[in-house]
C-alpha positions as YAML, in Angstrom:
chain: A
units: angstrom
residues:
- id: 1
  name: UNK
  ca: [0.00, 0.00, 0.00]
- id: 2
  name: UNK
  ca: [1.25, 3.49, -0.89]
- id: 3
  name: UNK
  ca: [0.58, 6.26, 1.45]
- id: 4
  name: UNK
  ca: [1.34, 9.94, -0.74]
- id: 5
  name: UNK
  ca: [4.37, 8.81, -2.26]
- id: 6
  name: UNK
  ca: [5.72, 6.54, 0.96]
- id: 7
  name: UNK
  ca: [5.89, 2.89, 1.14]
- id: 8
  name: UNK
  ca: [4.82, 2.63, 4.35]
- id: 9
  name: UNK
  ca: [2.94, 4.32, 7.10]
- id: 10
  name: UNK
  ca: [5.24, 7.19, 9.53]
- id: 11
  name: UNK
  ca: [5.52, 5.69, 13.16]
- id: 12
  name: UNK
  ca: [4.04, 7.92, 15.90]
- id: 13
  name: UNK
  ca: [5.96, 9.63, 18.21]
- id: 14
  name: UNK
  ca: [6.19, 7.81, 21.69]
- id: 15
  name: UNK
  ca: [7.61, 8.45, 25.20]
- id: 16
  name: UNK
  ca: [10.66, 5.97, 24.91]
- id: 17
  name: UNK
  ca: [11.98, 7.87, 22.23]
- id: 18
  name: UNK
  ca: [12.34, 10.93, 24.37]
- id: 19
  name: UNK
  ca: [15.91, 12.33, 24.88]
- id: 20
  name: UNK
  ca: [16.83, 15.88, 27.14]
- id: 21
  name: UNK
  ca: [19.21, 18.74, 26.98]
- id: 22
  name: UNK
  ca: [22.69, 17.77, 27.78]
- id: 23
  name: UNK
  ca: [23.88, 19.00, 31.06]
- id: 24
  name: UNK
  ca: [26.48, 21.28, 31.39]
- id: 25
  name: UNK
  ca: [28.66, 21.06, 34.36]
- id: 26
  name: UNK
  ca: [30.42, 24.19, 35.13]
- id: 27
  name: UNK
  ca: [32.20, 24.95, 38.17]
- id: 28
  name: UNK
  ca: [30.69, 26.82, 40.98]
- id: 29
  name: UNK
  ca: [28.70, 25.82, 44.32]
- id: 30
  name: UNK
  ca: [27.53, 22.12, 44.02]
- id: 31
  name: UNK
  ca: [24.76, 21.82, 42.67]
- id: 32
  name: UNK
  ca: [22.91, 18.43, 41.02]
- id: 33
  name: UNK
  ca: [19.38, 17.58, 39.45]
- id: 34
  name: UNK
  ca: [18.02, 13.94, 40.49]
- id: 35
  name: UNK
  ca: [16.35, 12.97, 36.97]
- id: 36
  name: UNK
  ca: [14.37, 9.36, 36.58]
- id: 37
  name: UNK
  ca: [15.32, 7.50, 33.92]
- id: 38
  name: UNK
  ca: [13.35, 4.80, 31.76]
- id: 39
  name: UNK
  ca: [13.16, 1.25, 33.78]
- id: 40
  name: UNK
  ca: [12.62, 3.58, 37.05]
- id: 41
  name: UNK
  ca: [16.51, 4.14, 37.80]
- id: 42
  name: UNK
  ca: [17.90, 8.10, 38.57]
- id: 43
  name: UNK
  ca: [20.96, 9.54, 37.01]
- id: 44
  name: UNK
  ca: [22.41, 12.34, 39.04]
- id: 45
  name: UNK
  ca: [23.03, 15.22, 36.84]
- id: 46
  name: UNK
  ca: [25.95, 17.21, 38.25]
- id: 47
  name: UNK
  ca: [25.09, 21.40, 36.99]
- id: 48
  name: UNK
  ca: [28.08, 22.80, 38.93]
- id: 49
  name: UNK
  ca: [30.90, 21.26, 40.96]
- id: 50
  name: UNK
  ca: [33.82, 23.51, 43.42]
- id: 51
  name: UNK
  ca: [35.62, 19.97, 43.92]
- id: 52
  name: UNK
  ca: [36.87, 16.74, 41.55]
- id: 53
  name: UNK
  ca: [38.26, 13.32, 43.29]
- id: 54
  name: UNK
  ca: [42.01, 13.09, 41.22]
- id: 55
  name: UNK
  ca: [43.75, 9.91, 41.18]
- id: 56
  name: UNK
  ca: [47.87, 11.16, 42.10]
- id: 57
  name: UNK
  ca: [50.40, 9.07, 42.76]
- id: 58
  name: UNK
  ca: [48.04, 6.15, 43.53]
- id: 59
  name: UNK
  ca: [45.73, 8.21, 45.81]
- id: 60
  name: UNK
  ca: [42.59, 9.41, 45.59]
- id: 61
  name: UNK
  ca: [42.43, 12.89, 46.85]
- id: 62
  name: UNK
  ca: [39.29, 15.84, 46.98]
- id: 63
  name: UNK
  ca: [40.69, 18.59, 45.29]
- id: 64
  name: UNK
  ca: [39.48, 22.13, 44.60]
- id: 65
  name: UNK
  ca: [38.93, 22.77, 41.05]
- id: 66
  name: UNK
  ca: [40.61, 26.30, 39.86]
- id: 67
  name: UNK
  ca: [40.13, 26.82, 36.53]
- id: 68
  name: UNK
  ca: [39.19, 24.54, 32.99]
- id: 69
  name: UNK
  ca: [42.70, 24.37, 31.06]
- id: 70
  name: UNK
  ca: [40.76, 22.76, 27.75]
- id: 71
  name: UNK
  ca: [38.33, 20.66, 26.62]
- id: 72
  name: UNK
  ca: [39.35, 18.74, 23.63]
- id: 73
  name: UNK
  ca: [35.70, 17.61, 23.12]
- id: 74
  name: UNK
  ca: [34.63, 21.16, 21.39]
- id: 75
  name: UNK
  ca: [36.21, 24.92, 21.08]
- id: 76
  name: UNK
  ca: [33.52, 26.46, 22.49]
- id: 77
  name: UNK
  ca: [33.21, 24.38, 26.13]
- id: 78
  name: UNK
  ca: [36.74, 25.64, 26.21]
- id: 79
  name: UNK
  ca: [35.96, 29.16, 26.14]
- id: 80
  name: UNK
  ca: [32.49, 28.83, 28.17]
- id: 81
  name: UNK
  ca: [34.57, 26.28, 31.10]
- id: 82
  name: UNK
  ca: [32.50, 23.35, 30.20]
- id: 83
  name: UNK
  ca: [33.34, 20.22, 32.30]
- id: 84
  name: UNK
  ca: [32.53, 16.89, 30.04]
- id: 85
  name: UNK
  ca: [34.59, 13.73, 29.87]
- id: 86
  name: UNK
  ca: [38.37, 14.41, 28.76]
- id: 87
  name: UNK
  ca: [38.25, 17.99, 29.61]
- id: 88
  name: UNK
  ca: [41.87, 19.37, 31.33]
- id: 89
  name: UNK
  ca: [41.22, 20.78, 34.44]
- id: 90
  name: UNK
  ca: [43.78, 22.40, 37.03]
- id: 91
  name: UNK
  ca: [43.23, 21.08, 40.64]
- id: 92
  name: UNK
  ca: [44.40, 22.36, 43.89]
- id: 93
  name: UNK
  ca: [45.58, 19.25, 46.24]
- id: 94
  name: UNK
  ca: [44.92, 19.29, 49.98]
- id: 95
  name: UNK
  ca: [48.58, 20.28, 50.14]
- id: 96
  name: UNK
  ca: [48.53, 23.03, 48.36]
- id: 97
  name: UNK
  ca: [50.30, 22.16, 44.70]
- id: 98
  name: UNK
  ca: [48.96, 23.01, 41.93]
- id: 99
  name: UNK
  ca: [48.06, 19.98, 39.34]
- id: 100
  name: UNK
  ca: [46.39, 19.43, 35.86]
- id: 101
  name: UNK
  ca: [44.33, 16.33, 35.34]
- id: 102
  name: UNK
  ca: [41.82, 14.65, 33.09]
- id: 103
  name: UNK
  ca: [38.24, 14.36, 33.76]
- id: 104
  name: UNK
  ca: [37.50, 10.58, 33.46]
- id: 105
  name: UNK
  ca: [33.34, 10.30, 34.46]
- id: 106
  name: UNK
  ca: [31.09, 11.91, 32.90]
- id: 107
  name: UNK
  ca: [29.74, 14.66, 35.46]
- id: 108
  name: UNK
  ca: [26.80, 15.39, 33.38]
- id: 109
  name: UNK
  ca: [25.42, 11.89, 33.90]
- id: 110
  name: UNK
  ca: [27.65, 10.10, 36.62]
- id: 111
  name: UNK
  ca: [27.05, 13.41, 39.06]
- id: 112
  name: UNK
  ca: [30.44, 13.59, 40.07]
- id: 113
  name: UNK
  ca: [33.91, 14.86, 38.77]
- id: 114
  name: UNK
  ca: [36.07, 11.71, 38.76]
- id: 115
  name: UNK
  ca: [39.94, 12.51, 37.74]
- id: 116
  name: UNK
  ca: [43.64, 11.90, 37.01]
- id: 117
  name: UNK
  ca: [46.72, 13.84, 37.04]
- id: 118
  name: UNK
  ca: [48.29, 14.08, 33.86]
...
């Protein structure tokens, strides 16, 4: 059966094919959004973060973020400090150094800003 020119009949839009905005995590005060998910799960999405958990030298330390160095992912998250997965950041250590490190979880869906030095 033809229907105006197609071979077969468009399917209607439905609730599992939903997606949403992508989060972008910033840094700032903490701040997260519980969201349910399909299957009745939550995903944390992390909006803004002051701290990241960096892997150095074997141990896992809170550190205060200072500034985004880059994010390969896209030019523009560079210039607008957009945390995602694989972005540089620099990290203060409890101690006081100063350290870069790679983002390695995915803030905008994990809820938290998982790291390593580089």
């Amino acid at each position: 059966i033809m229907y105006h020119g197609r071979i077969t009949k468009a399917s209607k839009k439905r609730k599992y094919n939903i997606g949403r905005e992508a989060v972008e995590t910033t840094i700032g005060e903490e701040k997260k959004k519980k969201v349910r998910t399909k299957g009745g799960g939550n995903k944390l999405k992390l909006i803004s973060s002051k701290y990241a958990n960096v892997v150095l030298e074997g141990k896992n330390l809170r550190c205060e973020i200072l500034s985004l160095v880059e994010n390969p992912a896209n030019k523009e998250f560079t210039r607008r400090k957009i945390i995602t997965k694989g972005a540089i950041i620099s990290v203060k250590t409890p101690d006081g150094k100063e350290v870069n490190a790679r983002v390695t979880s995915r803030p905008g869906q994990a809820g938290v800003i998982n790291a390593v030095s580089v």
